[in-house]
C-alpha positions as CSV (number, residue, x, y, z in Angstrom):
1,X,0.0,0.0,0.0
2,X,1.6,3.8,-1.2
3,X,-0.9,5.3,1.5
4,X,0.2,6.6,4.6
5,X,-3.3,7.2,6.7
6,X,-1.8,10.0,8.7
7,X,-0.9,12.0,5.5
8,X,-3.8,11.0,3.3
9,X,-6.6,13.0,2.5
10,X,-9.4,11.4,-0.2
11,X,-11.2,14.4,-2.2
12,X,-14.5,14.4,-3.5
13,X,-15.5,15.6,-7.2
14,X,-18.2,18.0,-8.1
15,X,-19.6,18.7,-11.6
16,X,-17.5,18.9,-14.5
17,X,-16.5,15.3,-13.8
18,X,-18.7,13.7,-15.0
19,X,-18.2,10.9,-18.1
20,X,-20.4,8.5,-20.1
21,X,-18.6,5.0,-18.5
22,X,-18.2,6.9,-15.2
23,X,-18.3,3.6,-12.8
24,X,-18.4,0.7,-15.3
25,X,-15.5,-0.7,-14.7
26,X,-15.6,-0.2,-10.9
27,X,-19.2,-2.0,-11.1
28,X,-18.0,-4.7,-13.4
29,X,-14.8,-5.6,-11.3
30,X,-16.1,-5.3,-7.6
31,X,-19.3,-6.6,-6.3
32,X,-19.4,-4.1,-3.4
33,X,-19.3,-1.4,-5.9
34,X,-22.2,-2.7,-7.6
35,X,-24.3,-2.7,-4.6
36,X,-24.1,1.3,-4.9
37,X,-25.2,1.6,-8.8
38,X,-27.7,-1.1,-7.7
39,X,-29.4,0.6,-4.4
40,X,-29.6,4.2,-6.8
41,X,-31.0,2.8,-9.5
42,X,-33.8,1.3,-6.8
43,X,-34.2,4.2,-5.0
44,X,-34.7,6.4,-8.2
45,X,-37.2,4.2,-10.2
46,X,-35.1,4.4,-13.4
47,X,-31.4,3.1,-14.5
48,X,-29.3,6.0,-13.6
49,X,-26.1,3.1,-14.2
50,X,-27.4,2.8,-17.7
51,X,-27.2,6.4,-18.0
52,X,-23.9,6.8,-16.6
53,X,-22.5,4.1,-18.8
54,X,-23.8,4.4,-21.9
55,X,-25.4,7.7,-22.2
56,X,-26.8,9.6,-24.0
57,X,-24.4,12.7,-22.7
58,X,-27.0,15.4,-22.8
59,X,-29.0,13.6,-20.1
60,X,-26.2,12.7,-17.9
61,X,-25.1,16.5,-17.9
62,X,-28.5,17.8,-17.0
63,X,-27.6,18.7,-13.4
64,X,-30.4,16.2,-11.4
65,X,-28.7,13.3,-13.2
66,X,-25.4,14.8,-12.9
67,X,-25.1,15.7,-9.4
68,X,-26.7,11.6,-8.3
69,X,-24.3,10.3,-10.8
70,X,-20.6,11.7,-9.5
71,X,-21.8,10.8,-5.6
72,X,-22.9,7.5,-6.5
73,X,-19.3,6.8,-8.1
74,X,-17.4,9.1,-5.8
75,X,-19.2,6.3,-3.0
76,X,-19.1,3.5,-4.5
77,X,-15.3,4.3,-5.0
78,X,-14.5,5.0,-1.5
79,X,-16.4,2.8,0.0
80,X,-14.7,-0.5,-2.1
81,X,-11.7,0.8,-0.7
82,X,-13.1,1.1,2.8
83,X,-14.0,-2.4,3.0
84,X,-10.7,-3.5,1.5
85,X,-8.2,-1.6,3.6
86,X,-10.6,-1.3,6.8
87,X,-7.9,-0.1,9.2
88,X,-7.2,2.7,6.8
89,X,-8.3,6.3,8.2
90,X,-7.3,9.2,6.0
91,X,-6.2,12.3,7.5
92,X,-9.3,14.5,6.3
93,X,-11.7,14.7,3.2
94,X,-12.9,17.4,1.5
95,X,-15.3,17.3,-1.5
96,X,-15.7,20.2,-4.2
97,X,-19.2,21.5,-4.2
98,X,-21.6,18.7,-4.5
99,X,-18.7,16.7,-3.5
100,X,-19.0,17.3,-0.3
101,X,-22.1,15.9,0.1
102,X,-19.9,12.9,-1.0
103,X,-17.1,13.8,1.3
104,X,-20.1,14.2,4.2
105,X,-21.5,11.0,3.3
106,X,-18.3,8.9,3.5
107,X,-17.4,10.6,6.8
108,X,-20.5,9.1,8.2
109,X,-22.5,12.2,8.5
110,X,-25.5,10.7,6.5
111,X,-26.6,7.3,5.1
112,X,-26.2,6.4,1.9
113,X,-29.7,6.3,1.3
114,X,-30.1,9.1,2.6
115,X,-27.6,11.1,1.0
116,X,-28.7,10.0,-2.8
117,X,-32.1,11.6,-1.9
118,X,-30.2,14.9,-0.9
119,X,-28.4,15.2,-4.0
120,X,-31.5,14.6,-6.3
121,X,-33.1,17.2,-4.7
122,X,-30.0,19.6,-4.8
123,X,-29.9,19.2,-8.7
124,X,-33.7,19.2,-8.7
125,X,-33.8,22.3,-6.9
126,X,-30.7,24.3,-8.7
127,X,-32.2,23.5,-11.7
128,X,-35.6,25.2,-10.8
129,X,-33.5,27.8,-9.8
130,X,-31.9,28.3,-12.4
131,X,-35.2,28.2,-14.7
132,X,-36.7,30.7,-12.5
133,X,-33.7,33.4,-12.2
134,X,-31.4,32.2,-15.2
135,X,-27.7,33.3,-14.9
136,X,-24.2,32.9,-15.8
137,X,-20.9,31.7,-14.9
138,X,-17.4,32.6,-16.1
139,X,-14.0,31.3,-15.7
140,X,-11.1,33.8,-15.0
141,X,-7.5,33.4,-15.3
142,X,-4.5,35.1,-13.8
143,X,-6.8,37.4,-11.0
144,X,-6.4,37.1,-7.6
145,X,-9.1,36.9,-5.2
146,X,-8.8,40.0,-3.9
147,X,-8.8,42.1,-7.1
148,X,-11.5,39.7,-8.5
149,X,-13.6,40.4,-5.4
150,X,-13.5,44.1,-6.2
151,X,-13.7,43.2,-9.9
152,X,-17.2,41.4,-8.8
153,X,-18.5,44.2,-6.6
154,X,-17.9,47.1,-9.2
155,X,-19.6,45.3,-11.7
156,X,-22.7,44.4,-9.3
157,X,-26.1,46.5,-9.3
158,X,-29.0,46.6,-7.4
159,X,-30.8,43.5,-8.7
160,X,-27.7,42.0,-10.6
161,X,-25.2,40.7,-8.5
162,X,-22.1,38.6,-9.3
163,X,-19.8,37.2,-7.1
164,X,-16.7,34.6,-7.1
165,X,-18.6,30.9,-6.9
166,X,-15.2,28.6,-6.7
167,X,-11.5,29.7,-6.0
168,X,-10.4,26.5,-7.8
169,X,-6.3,27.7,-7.7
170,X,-4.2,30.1,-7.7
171,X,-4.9,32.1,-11.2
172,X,-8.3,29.8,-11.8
173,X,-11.6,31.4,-10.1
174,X,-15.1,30.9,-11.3
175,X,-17.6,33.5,-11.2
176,X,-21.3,33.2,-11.0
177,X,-24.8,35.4,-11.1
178,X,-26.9,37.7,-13.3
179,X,-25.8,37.3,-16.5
180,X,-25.4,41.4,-17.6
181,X,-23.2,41.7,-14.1
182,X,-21.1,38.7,-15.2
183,X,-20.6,40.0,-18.3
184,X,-19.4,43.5,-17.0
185,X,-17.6,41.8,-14.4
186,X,-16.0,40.1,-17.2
187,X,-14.9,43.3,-19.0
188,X,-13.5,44.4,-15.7
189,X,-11.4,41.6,-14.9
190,X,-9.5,41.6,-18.8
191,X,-9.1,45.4,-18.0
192,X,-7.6,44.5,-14.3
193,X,-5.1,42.3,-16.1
194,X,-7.1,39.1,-16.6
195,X,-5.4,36.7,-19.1
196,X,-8.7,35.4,-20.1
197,X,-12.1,35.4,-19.2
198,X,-14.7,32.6,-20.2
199,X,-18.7,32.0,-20.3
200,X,-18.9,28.6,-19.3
201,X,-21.9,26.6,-21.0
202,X,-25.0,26.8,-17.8
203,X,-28.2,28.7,-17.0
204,X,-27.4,28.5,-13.0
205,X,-25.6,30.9,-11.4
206,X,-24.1,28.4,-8.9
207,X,-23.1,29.8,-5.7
208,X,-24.6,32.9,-5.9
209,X,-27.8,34.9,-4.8
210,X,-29.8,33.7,-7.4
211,X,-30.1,30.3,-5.5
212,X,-32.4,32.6,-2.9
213,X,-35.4,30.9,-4.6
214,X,-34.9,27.5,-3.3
215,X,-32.8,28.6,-0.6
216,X,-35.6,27.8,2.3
217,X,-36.4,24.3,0.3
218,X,-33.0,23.2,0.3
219,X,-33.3,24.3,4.4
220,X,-35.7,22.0,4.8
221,X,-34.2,18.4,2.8
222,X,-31.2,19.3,4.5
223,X,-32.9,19.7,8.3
224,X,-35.1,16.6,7.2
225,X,-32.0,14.4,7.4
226,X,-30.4,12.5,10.2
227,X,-27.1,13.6,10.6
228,X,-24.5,12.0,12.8
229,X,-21.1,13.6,14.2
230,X,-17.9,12.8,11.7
231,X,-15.8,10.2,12.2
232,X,-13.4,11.9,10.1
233,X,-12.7,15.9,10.0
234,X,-14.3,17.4,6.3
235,X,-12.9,20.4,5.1
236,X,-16.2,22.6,4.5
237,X,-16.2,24.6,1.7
238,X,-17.5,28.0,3.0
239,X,-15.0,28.3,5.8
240,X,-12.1,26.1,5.1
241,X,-11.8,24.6,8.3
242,X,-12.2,21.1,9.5
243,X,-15.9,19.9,10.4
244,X,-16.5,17.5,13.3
245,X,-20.1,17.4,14.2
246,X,-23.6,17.4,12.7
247,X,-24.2,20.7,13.2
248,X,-21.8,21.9,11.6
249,X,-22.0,19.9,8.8
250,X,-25.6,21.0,8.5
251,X,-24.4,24.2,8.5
252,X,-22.1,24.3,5.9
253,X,-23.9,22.4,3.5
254,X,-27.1,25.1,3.5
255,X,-24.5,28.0,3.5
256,X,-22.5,26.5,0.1
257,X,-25.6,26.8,-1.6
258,X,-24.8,30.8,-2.3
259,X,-21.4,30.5,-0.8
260,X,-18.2,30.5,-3.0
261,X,-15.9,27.3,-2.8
262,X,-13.0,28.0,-0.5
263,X,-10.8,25.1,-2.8
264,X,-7.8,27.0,-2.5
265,X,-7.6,27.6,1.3
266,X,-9.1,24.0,1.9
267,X,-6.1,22.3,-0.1
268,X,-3.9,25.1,1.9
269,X,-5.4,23.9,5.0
270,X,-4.8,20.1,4.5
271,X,-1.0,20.6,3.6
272,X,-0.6,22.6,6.6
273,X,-1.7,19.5,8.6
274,X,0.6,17.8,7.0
275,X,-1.2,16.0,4.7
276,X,1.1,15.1,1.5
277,X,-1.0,12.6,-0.6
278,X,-4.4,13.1,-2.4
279,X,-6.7,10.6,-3.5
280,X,-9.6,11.5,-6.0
281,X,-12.4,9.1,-5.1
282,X,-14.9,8.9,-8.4
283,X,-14.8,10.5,-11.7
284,X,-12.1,12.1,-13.2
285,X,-9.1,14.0,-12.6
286,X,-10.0,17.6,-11.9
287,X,-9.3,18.2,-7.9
288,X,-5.6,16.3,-8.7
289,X,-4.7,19.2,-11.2
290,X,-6.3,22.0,-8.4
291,X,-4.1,20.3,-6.0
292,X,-1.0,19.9,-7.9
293,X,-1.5,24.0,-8.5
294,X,-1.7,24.4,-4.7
295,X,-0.1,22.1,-3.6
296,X,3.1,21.5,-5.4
297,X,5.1,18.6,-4.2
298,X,1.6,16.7,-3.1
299,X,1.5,13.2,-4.9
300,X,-2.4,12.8,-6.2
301,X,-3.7,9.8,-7.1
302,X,-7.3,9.2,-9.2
303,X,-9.5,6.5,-7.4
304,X,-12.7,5.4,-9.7
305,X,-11.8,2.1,-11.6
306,X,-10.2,-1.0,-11.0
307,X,-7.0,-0.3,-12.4
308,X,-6.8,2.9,-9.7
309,X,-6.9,0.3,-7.0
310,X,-4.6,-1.9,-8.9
311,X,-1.6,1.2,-8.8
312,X,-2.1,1.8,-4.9
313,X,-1.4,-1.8,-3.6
């Protein structure tokens, strides 16, 4: 085994990672990681596996297939290696967005079961969201936080706000919110120095205000659930500081809604406790190229099919 538990943190995906053949393979070589495609597609009433295997890719990037999708793989992942290496403890986890619902979820904060009817209701409700107050997100390149912060401010009015949704890195910072105040912020941030600034392809202002709408909803599915203390520390996203108990987990997970993602200072905040390896449980690759941006010398490792497990042993 490459891990060491006391220096090992596992990180949670959010969207963006998503794949048609996300899980397959996983499903195909372990048993115990078919039990989690099997239990979702139960609980939802249709084949959300099929979907995630085979497509098509329009449906599994509509955001209440999406969001379901990367936690079933992110826990079908982690928890395959749980129950082979059950003395292993990592450090901390830490989930991007709707991965920490994921990262929640494999600390024990939540059931399973539970935790696939959260995130169908999270996409659910963003999506209504974002069909009642459409917006806009943009990446931005080569701005710091501070400077995008004032960028974002500036460019906000009365009724159109914008404001930064995830510090991914160093140089990388999505914003998110009314479209015209994106835009401007947009113009603002090339003419502060920004070496490029992008419309990403979505309707929902993530992270924003504009999630207000379902803001109370979202409340209630999250106050609805049984939440337990953490058997290991999660990085939250709004604060960047370890969680340990229900409450706070409940806390932070209603706040992300229109909270930006605090990636940066959580990855900061991990290597300061001396963790030094990073393990991306489910789809993709993303978090391992944040983290090798902020964290230089970390060694990251992707965790979401067979052969994954086969390079840790």
């Amino acid at each position: 085994m490459k891990l060491n538990p006391t220096t090992t943190a596992f990180l949670f995906p959010g969207q963006g990672s998503q794949t048609v053949g996300m899980g397959k393979d996983l499903a195909g070589h372990f048993p115990q990681a078919k039990q989690f495609f099997d239990e979702a597609d139960a609980l939802f009433g249709f084949s959300l596996s099929n979907l995630m295997w085979n497509g098509p890719e329009a449906d599994l990037n509509d955001t209440v297939n999406t969001q379901p999708a990367l936690f079933v793989h992110s826990m079908a992942a982690y928890e395959t290696f749980d129950r082979l290496f059950p003395d292993f403890e990592p450090a901390a986890l830490a989930g991007h967005s709707l991965g920490e619902l994921s990262a929640l979820c494999a600390a024990g904060a939540f059931s399973y079961t539970d935790g696939l009817r959260l995130v169908r209701m999270r996409g659910e409700l963003m999506k209504r969201a974002g069909e009642l107050n459409p917006g806009g997100m943009a990446a931005i390149l080569g701005l710091d936080i501070p400077t995008l912060d004032k960028v974002c401010a500036e460019a906000s009015a009365e009724n159109e706000i914008v404001q930064v949704a995830n510090d991914n890195c160093p140089g990388q910072v999505v914003i998110s919110g009314a479209k015209p105040a994106v835009e401007r912020a947009m113009a603002a941030a090339k003419a502060a120095g920004a070496k490029r600034a992008m419309l990403l392809a979505v309707s929902i202002a993530a992270h924003s205000p504009l999630m207000a709408s379902i803001q109370e909803e979202w409340n209630s599915a999250v106050d609805a659930v049984k939440m337990n203390d953490l058997k290991v520390p999660v990085i939250g996203n709004v604060h960047a500081l370890g969680m340990k108990t229900a409450a706070e987990a409940r806390a932070d997970l209603k706040a992300q809604m229109q909270s930006h993602v605090r990636w940066t200072d959580s990855v900061s905040l991990m290597s300061e406790m001396g963790i030094n390896t990073f393990v991306e449980a489910g789809s993709g690759t993303v978090l391992g190229g944040l983290v090798k941006r902020i964290a230089k010398d970390a060694a990251n490792y992707p965790l979401g099919s067979p052969q994954d497990f086969a390079a840790l042993e």
